[in-house]
C-alpha positions in Angstrom: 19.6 -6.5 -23.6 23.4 -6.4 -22.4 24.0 -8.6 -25.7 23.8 -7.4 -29.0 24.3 -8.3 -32.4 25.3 -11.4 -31.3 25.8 -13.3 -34.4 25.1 -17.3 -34.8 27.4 -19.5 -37.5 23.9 -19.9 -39.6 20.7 -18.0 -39.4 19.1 -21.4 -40.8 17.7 -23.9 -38.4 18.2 -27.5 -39.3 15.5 -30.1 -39.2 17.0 -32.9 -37.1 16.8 -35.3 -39.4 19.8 -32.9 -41.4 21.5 -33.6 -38.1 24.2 -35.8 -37.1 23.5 -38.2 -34.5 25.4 -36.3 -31.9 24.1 -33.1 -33.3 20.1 -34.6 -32.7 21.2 -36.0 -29.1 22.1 -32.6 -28.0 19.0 -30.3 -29.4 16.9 -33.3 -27.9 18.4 -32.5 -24.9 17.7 -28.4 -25.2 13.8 -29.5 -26.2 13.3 -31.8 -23.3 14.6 -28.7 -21.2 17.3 -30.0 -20.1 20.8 -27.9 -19.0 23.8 -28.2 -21.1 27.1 -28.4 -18.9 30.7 -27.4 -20.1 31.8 -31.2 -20.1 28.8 -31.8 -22.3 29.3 -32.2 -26.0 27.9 -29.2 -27.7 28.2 -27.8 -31.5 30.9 -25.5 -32.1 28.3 -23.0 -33.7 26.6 -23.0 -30.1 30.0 -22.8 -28.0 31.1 -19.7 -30.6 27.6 -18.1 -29.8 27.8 -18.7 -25.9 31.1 -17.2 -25.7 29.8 -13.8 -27.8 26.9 -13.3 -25.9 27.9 -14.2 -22.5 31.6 -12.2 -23.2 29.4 -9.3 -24.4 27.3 -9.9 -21.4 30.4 -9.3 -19.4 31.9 -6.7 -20.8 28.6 -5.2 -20.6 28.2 -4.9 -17.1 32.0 -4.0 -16.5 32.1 -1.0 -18.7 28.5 -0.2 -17.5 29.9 0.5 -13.7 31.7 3.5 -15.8 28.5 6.1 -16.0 27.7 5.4 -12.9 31.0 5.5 -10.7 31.6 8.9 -12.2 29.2 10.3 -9.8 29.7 8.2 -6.3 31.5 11.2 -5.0 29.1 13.8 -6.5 25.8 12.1 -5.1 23.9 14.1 -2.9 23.4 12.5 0.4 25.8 10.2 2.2 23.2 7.5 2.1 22.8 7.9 -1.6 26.4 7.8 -2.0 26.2 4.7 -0.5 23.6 2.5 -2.3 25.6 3.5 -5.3 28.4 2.5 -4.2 26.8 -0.8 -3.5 25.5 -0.9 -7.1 28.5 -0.2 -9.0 30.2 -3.2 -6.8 27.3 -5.4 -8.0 28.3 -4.5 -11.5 31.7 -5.4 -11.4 30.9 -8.9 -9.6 27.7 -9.3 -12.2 30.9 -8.9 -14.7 33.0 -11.9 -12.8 30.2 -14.4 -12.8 29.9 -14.1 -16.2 33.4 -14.0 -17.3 33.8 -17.2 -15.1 30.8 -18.5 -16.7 32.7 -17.8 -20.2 35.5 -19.4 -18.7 33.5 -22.6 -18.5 33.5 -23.0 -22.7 37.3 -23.0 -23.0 38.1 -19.4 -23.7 40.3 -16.9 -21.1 39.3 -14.0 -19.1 42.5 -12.2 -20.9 41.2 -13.5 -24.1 38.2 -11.8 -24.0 39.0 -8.6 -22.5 41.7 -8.4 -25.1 39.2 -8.8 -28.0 36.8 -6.1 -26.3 40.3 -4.0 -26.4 40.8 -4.6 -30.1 36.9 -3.8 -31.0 36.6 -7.2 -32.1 33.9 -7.9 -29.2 31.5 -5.8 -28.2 29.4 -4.2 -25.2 26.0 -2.5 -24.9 25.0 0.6 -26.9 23.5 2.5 -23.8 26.9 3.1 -22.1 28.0 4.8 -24.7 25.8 7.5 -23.4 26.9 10.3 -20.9 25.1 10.5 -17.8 25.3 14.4 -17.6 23.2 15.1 -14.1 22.0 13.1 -10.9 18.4 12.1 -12.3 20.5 10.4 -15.4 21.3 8.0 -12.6 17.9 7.3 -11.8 16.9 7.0 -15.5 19.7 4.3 -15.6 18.6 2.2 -12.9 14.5 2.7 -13.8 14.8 2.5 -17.6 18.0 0.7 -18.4 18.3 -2.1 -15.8 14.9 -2.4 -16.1 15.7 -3.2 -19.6 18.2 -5.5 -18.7 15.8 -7.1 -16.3 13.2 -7.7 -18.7 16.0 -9.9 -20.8 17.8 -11.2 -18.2 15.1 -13.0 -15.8 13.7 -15.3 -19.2 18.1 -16.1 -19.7 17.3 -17.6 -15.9 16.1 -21.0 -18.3 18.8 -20.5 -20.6 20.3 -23.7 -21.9 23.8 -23.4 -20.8 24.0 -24.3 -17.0 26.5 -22.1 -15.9 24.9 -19.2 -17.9 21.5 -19.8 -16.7 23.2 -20.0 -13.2 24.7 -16.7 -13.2 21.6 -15.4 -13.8 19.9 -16.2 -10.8 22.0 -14.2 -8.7 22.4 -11.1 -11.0 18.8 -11.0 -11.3 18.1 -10.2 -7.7 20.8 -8.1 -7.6 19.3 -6.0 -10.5 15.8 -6.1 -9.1 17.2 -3.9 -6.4 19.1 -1.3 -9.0 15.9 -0.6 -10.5 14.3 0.0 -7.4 17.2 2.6 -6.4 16.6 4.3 -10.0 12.8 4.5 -9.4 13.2 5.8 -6.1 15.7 8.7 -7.2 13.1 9.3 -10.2 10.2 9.5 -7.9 11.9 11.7 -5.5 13.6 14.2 -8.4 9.6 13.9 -10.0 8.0 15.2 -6.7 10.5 18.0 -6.4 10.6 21.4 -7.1 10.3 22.2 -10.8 13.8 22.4 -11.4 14.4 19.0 -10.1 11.0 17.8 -12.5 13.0 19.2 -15.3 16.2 17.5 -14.6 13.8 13.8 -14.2 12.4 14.8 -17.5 15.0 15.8 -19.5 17.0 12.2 -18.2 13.6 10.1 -19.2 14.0 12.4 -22.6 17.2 11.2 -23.3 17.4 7.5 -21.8 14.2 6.3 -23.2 15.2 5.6 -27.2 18.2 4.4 -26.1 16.8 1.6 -23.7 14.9 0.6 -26.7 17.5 0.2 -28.2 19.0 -2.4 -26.0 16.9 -5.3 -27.1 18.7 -5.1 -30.6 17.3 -4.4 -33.5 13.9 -5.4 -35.1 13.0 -8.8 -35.1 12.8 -8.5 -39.2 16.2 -7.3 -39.1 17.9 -9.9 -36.5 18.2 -12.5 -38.6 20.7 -14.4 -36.4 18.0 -15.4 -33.6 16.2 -18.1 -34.9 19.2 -20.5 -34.1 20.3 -18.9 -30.9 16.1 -19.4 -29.6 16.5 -23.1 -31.0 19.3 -23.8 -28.8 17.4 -21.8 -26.0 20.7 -19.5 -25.8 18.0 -16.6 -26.0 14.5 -17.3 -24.8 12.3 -14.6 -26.4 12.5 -12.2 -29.7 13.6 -8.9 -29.5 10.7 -6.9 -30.3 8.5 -9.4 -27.3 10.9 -7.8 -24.8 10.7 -4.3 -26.3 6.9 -4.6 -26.1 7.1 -6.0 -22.7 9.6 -3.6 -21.7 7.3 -0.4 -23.0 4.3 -2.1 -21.6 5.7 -2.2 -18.2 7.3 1.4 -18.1 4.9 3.5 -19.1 2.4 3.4 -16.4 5.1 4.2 -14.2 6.4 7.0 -16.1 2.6 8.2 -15.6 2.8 7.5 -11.9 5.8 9.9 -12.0 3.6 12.4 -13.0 6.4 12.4 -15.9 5.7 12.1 -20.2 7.2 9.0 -22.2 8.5 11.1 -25.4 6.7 9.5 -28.1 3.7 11.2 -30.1 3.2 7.9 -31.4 2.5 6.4 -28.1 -1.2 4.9 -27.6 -2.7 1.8 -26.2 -4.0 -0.7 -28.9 -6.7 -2.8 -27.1 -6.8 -5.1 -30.2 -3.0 -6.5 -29.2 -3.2 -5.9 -25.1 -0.4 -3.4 -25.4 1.1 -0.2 -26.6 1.7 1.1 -30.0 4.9 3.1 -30.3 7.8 4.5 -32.4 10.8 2.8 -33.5 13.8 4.0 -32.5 16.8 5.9 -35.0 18.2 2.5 -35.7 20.8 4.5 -37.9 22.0 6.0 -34.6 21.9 2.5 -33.1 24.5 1.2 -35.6 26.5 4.2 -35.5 26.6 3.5 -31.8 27.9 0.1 -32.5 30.7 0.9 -35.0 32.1 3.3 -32.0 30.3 6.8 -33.1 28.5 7.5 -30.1 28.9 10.0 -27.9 31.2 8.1 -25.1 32.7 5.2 -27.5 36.3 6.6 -27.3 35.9 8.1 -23.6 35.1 4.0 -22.1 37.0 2.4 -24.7 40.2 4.8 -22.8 39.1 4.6 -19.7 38.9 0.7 -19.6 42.3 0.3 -21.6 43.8 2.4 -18.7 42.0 0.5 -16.0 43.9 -2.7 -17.6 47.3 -1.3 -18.3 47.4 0.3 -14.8 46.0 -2.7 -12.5 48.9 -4.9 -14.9 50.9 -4.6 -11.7 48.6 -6.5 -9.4 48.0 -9.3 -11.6 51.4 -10.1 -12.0 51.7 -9.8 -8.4 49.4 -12.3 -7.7 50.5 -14.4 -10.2 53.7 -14.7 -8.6 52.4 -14.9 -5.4 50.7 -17.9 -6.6 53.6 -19.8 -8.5 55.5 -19.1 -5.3 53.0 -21.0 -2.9 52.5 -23.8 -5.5 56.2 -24.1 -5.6 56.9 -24.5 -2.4 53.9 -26.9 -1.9 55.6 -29.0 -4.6 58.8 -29.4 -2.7 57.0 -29.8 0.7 55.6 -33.1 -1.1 
């Protein structure tokens, strides 16, 4: 999940008759399935929870184009060069429909970026992960948006209108990325063995750390239960981890290549796979900004703002200049 952590006002759900009238209108609403728009009234506890996840949502897939853009120029075909240029592009407008969609709940595009800037908002563990040769771009688009994926297409009946309409798009979008990491994992897989090594070695590396993405353990998120009530998030964390490891293994056997889990065995009782947890110390070390890229985004997306400082005030005053003179025209 591209949002995590994200903390509600209460972990306690209210019965609706603790509600306020306005306060039992609008979860009515969210059980009859219905989509909340921006000129709706909502509960501040749900605006405040929007604006986390989908600003971490955002940031998410901003800073994610990072691990991936560092090798456009180093990809080994032209056409592969390409299709990740393409991807990357995706990322960064997967980034604006969300900030607009943040937008929406009365919060700035400056605002946000400016708390991701002061660590006071977050973005997903998994970038903070160095993507050290050309199969670690295939495990990104196999494992990780296929992670992403498995979150993002249930956000598709998320509450919030504009959220749940962003997602539309940016799941079709990331359909595609996973197919271009599968394809550049099937090709390194069927390679010679050096190649099979370097596919490997990426699955070795990338797989906890997808895991990782959904958050942690259901027993320790105790700030869902709200969030599902209000249908801001659809399903638990450890249903999409399942899911997810359900899904990816038989393609890691297809590969020809081995999930790296001891623990990993199919349990016929539950329909799925048993398998081990991942270093959830390492997660929240990750989070606090100890993992092994923290500083090198964090820098890189500072830079990125401080340089590009020049264009927005150009535009800005491009655009005070045109409604000026549209005002005296009138």
């Amino acid at each position: 999940m591209y949002a995590q952590m994200v903390k509600t006002d209460s972990s306690k759900v209210r019965d609706l008759s603790e509600m306020t009238d306005e306060e039992r209108a609008f979860q009515e609403r969210i059980d009859r399935g219905e989509k909340i728009e921006p000129t709706d009234w909502m509960p501040d506890g749900y605006r405040k929870t929007l604006i986390r996840q989908i600003g971490q949502h955002a940031h998410s897939e901003i800073v994610g184009q990072l691990p991936e853009g560092n090798w456009i120029t180093r990809a080994p075909t032209l056409e592969r060069k390409a299709i990740l240029l393409a991807k990357v592009q995706d990322e960064a407008g997967h980034g604006l429909y969300l900030y607009c969609a943040a937008e929406t709940l009365g919060v700035s595009r400056d605002e946000l970026i400016e708390l991701l800037h002061a660590g006071k908002m977050k973005y997903s563990s998994i970038f903070n992960y160095p993507t050290l040769t050309w199969a670690d771009i295939g495990a990104v688009g196999w494992l990780v948006d296929g992670a992403a994926i498995m979150n993002q297409v249930p956000l598709q009946r998320t509450s919030f209108g504009p959220y749940s309409r962003a997602m539309v798009r940016i799941c079709k979008e990331e359909s595609f990325h996973q197919r271009q990491g599968f394809d550049i994992m099937m090709k390194m897989a069927n390679g010679n063995s050096a190649q099979r090594h370097m596919a490997q070695d990426a699955l070795n590396r990338f797989w906890y750390p997808s895991l990782m993405m959904f958050g942690p353990s259901d027993k320790e998120s105790v700030h869902s239960a709200q969030s599902m009530a209000w249908k801001i998030k659809i399903n638990t964390n450890d249903e999409l981890r399942q899911k997810f490891v359900d899904q990816t293994v038989p393609q890691a056997e297809y590969l020809g290549l081995t999930v790296p889990d001891e623990n990993l065995e199919w349990n016929e009782d539950k329909g799925g796979y048993d398998f081990s947890e991942p270093d959830w110390t390492e997660f929240f070390e990750v989070l606090k900004g100890n993992g092994p890229c923290n500083r090198e985004r964090m820098e890189a997306r500072v830079k990125a703002w401080d340089d590009g400082a020049w264009v927005r005030d150009g535009l800005m005053a491009h655009a005070e200049k045109r409604h000026a003179s549209r005002t005296a025209a009138e």
